[in-house]
C-alpha positions in Angstrom: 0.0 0.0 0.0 1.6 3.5 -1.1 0.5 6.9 -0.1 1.1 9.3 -2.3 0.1 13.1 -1.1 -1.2 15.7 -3.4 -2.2 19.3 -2.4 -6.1 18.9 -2.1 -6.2 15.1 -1.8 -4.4 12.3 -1.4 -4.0 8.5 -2.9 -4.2 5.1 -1.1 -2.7 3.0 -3.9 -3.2 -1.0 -3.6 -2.0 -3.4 -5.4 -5.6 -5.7 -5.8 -8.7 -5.5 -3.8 -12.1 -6.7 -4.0 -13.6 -3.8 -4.2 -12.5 -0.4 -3.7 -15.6 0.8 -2.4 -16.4 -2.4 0.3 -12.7 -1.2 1.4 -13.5 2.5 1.4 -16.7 1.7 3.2 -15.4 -0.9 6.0 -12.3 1.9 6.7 -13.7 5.2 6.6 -13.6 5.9 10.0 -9.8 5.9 9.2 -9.2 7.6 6.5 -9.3 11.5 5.9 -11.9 13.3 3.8 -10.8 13.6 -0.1 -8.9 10.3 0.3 -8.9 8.4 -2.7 -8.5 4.4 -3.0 -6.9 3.0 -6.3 -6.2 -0.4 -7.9 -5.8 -1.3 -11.1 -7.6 -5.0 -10.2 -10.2 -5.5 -8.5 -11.8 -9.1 -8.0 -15.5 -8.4 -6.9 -16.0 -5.0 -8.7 -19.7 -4.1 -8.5 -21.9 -1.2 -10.2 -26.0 -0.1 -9.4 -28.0 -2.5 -8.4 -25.2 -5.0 -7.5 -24.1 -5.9 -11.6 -21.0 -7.2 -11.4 -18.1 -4.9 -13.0 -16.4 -7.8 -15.7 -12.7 -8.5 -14.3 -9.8 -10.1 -15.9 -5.9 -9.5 -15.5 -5.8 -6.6 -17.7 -4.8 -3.3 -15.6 -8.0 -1.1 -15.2 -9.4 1.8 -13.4 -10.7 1.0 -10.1 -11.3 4.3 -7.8 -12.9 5.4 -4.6 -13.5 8.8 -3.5 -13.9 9.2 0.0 -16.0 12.5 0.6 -16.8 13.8 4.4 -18.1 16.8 4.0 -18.2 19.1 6.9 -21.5 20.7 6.3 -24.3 18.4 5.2 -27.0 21.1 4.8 -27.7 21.0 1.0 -24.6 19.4 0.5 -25.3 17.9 -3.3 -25.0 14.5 -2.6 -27.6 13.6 -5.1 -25.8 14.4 -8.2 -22.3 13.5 -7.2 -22.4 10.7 -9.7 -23.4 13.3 -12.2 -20.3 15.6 -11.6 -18.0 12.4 -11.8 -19.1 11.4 -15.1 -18.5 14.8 -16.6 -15.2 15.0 -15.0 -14.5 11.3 -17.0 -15.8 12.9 -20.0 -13.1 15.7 -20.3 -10.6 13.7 -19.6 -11.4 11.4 -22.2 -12.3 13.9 -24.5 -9.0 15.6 -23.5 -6.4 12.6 -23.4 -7.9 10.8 -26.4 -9.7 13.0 -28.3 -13.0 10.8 -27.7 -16.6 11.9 -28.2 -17.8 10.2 -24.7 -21.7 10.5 -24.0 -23.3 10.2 -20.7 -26.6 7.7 -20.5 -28.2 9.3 -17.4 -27.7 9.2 -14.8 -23.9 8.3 -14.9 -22.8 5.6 -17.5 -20.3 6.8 -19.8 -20.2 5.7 -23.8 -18.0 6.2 -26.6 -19.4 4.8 -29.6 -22.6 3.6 -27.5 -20.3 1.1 -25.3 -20.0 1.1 -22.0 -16.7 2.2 -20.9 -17.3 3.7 -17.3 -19.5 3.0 -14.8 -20.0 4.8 -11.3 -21.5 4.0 -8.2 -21.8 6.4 -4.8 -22.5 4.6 -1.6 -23.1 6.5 1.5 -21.8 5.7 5.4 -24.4 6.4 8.5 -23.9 6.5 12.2 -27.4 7.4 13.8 -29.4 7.1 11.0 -26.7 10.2 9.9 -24.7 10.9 6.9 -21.3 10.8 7.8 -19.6 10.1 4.5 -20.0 9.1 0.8 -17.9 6.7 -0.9 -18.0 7.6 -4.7 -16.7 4.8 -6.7 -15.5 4.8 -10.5 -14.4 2.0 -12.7 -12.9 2.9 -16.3 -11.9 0.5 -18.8 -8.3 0.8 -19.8 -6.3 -1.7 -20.7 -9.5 -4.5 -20.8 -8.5 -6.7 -23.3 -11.2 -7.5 -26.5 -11.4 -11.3 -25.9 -12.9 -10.3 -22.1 -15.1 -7.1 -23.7 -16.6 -9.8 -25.9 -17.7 -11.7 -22.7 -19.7 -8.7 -21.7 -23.3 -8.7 -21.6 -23.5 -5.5 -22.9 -21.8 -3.7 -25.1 -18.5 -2.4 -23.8 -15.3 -0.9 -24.7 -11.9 0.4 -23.1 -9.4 2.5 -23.9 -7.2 -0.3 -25.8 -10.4 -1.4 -27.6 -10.7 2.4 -29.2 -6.6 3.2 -29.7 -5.0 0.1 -29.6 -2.4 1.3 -27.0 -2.2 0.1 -23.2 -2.1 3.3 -20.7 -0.6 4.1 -17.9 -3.7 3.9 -15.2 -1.0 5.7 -12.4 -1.1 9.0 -14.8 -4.8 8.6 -16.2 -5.9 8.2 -12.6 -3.9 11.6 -11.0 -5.9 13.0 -14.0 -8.9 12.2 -13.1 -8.1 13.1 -9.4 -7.0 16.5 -10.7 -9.7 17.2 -12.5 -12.6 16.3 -10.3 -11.5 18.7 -7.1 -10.3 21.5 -9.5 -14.1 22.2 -9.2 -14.8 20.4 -6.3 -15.6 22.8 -3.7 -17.8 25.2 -6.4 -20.0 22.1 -7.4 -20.2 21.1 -3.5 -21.7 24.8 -2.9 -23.5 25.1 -6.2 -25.5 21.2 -6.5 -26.4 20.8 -10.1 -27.0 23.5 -11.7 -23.1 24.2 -11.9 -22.5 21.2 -14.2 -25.8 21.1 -16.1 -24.9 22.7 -19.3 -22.0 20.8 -20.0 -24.0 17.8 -18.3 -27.0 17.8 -20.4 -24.6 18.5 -23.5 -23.2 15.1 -23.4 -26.5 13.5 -23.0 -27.1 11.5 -26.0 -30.7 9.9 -25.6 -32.4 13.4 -24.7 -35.2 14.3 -27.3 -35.4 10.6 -28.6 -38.0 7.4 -27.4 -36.5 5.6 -24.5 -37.0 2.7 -22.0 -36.5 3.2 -18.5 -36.1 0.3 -16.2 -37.5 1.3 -12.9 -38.4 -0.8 -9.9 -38.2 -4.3 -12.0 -40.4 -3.0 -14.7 -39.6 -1.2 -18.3 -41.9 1.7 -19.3 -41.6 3.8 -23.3 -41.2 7.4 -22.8 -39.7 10.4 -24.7 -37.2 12.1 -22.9 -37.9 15.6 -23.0 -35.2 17.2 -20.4 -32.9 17.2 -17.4 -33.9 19.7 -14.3 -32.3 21.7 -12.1 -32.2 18.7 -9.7 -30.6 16.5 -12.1 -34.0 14.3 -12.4 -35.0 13.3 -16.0 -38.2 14.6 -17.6 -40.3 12.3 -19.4 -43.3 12.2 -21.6 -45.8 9.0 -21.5 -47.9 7.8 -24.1 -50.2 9.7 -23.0 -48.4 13.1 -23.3 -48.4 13.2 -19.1 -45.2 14.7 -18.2 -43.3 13.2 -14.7 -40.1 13.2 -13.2 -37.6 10.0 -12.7 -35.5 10.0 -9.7 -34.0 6.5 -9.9 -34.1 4.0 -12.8 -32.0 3.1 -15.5 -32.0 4.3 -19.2 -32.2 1.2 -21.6 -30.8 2.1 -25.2 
């Protein structure tokens, strides 16, 4: 394990673990706020709704942010997926000249394959927030015989350039990038990433499926609020909002 300090947060680098989040979680009581736990394997990676995040020996992007904020009064926790996935998609669009597109609220696509997933998972003492683990996986250096294996369908930065990265560099990128703006988004919520959010949003103005509580409705995806909640259309022309759910494209 190698600590490496940075200016506004530092890294707890590992050489495998489960999951960076379950580790995050069981030791947060330890570590400082704006810690950040690294591999480049995980064994027992896991996304929304418990989906299992594919693993082979390839080196990958496996990250946890470990957020304590002091003041929890409209502290955006909410939409702190939402701000990760549009820091992923500048650096992507950035260090490889990608066209990444967000499926709300936080899967991240180049060429309509999945190449980033995020999950946030929150710690409470006394039926308190006392933390937020927000975890990241990004496909790097996943190899094409394993993305093939995939369910859905994926890609990775090898897939796309046909280079291996260095995860050590991308991932002080990423770390850079996301507290450049931290503390702005923390007072701001939503509204401070919207624009460039809802820019990157493929699916918006087209028919959609949403998988929500074990069932799949059709609805026309009209916009994005202030909140960060999708706007949909029925059938029927009813407008509502979705707060949870999944977008099926």
């Amino acid at each position: 394990m190698v600590n490496l300090d940075m200016s506004k947060y530092s890294i707890v680098t590992m050489e495998e673990v489960p999951s960076t989040n379950s580790y995050a979680l069981q030791n947060i009581a330890f570590l400082d706020d704006r810690t950040v736990i690294y591999t480049t394997r995980q064994t027992s990676g896991r996304g929304r709704y418990n989906r299992k995040w594919m693993y082979d020996d390839s080196e990958n992007i496996y990250m946890s942010f470990v957020l304590k904020p002091e003041i929890i009064n409209n502290y955006p926790f909410p939409n702190l997926t939402q701000y990760l996935s549009v820091v992923v998609c500048k650096i992507l669009e950035k260090e490889f000249n990608m066209l990444p597109a967000i499926k709300w609220p936080n899967d991240i696509l180049v060429n309509k394959s999945k190449i980033s997933g995020i999950l946030a998972e929150s710690y409470t003492e006394n039926n308190s927030i006392k933390g937020i683990v927000l975890g990241l996986g990004l496909n790097v250096n996943l190899k094409n015989e394993t993305i093939e294996k995939i369910d859905q369908k994926a890609a990775s930065i090898f897939s796309l350039t046909g280079k291996n990265y260095d995860c050590d560099k991308l991932t002080r990128k990423i770390c850079d990038e996301f507290f450049e703006n931290y503390n702005e988004f923390s007072e701001k919520g939503f509204e401070y990433i919207k624009d460039e959010y809802i820019s990157r949003c493929f699916f918006l103005g087209t028919n959609i499926k949403i998988s929500e509580n074990g069932e799949k409705r059709e609805y026309y995806a009209k916009s994005i609020d202030d909140k960060g909640f999708l706007t949909v259309l029925d059938k029927f022309n009813n407008e509502s909002k979705i707060v949870t759910g999944d977008v099926l494209c």
